[in-house]
C-alpha positions as CSV (number, residue, x, y, z in Angstrom):
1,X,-49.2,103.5,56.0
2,X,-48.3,102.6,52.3
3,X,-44.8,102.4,51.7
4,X,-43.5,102.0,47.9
5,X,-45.0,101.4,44.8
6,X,-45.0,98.1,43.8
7,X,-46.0,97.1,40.4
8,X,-48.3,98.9,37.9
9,X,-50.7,96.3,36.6
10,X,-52.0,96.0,33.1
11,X,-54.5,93.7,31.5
12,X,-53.8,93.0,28.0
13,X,-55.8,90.8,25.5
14,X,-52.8,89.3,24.0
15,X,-49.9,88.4,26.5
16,X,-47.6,87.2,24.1
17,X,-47.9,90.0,21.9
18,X,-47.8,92.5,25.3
19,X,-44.4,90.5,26.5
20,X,-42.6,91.2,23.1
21,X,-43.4,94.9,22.9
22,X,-42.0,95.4,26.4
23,X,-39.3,93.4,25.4
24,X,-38.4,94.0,21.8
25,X,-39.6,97.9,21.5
26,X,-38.9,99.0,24.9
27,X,-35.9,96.7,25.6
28,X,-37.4,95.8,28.8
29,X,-36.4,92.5,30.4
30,X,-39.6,90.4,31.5
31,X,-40.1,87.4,32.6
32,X,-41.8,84.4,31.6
33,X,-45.1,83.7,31.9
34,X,-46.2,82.3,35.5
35,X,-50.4,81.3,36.3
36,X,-52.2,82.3,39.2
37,X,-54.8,79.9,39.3
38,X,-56.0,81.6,42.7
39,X,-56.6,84.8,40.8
40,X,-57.6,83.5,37.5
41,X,-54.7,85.4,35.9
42,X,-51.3,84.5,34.1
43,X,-48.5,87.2,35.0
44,X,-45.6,88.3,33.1
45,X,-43.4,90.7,35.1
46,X,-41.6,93.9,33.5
47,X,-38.3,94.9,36.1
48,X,-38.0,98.5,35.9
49,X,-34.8,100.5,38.0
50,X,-37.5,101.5,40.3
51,X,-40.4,99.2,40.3
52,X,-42.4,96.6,38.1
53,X,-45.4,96.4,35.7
54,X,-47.4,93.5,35.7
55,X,-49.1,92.4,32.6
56,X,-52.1,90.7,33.4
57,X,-53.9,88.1,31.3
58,X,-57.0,86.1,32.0
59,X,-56.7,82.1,32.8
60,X,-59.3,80.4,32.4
61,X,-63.0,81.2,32.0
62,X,-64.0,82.9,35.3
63,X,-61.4,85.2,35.3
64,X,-61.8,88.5,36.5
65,X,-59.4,89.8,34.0
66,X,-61.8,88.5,31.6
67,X,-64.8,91.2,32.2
68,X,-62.1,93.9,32.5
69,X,-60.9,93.1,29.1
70,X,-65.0,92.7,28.0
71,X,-65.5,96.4,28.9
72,X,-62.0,97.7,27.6
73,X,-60.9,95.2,24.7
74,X,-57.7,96.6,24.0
75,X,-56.3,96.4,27.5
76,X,-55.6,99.0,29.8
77,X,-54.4,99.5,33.5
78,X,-55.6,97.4,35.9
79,X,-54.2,98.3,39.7
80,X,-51.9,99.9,41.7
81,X,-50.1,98.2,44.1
82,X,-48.4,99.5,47.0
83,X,-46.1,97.7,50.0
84,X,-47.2,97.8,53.7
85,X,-45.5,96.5,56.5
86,X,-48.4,94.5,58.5
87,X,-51.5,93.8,55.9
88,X,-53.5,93.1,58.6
89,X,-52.9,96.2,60.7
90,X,-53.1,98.0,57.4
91,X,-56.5,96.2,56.5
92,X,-57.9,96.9,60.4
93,X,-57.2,100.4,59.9
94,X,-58.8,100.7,56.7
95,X,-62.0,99.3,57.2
96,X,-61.9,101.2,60.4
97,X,-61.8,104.5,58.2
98,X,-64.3,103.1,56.0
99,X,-62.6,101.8,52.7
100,X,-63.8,98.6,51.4
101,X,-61.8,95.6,51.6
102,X,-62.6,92.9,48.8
103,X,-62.7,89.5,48.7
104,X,-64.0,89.5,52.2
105,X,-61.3,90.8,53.7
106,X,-59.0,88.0,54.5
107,X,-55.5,88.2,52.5
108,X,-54.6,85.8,49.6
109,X,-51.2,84.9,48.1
110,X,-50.3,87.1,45.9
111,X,-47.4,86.7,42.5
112,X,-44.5,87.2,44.4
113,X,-45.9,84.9,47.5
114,X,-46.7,87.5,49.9
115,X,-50.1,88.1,51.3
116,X,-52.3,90.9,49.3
117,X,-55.5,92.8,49.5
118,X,-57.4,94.6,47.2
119,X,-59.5,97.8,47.8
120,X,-62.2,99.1,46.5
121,X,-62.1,101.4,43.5
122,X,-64.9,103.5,44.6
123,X,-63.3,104.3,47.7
124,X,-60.1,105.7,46.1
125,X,-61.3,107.6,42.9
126,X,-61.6,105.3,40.6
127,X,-58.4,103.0,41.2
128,X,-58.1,99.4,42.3
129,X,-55.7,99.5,45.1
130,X,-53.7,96.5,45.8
131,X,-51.8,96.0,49.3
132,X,-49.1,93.8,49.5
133,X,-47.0,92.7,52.6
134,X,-43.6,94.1,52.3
């Protein structure tokens, strides 16, 4: 059902400072910062030969990134996301299984304007899982 990795997503305190390390250090090329008022986030991508980080920082006050950076102040990884095909047969078959969809269930835009889920850490050891449609 999943097809590649996506993007590796990190939450860091300090975006700025996260953007020029990948850049300046690592010699990554990123891009510029874009908000996701929908998710309460502001993304900066990473392009890498075979997939993409995300850095994640919180925007505004009710960000979720905001209580994962509460419990880890330094930053740390996030989510995995992984391409589907169909995000609704993917979510149907999921919750037939028994995984938990979040956000009741219903797909959002996600950073690169594609429809995405999220699944419940508990149900896969510990890992946010994000679906995107391919």
């Amino acid at each position: 059902m999943i097809g590649k990795l996506n993007h590796i997503a990190i939450a860091v305190p300090d975006l700025a400072a996260a953007t020029a390390n990948y850049r300046d250090v690592l010699g990554a090329r990123v891009s510029e910062p874009v908000d996701e008022p929908d998710h309460g986030v502001t993304v900066v991508f990473i392009e890498l030969a075979n997939t993409k980080i995300e850095l994640l920082h919180p925007l505004g006050k009710d960000s979720p990134i905001q209580g994962f950076l509460n419990k880890n102040p330094s930053g740390g990884m996030h989510h995995v996301c992984f391409e589907v095909e169909d995000i609704i047969a993917a979510r149907d078959k999921l919750a037939a299984s028994g995984a938990r969809v979040l956000g009741g269930g219903e797909p959002k835009t996600g950073a690169h304007g594609k429809p995405v889920l999220f699944l419940h850490p508990k149900d896969f050891f510990g890992t946010l899982i994000e679906l995107e449609q391919a």
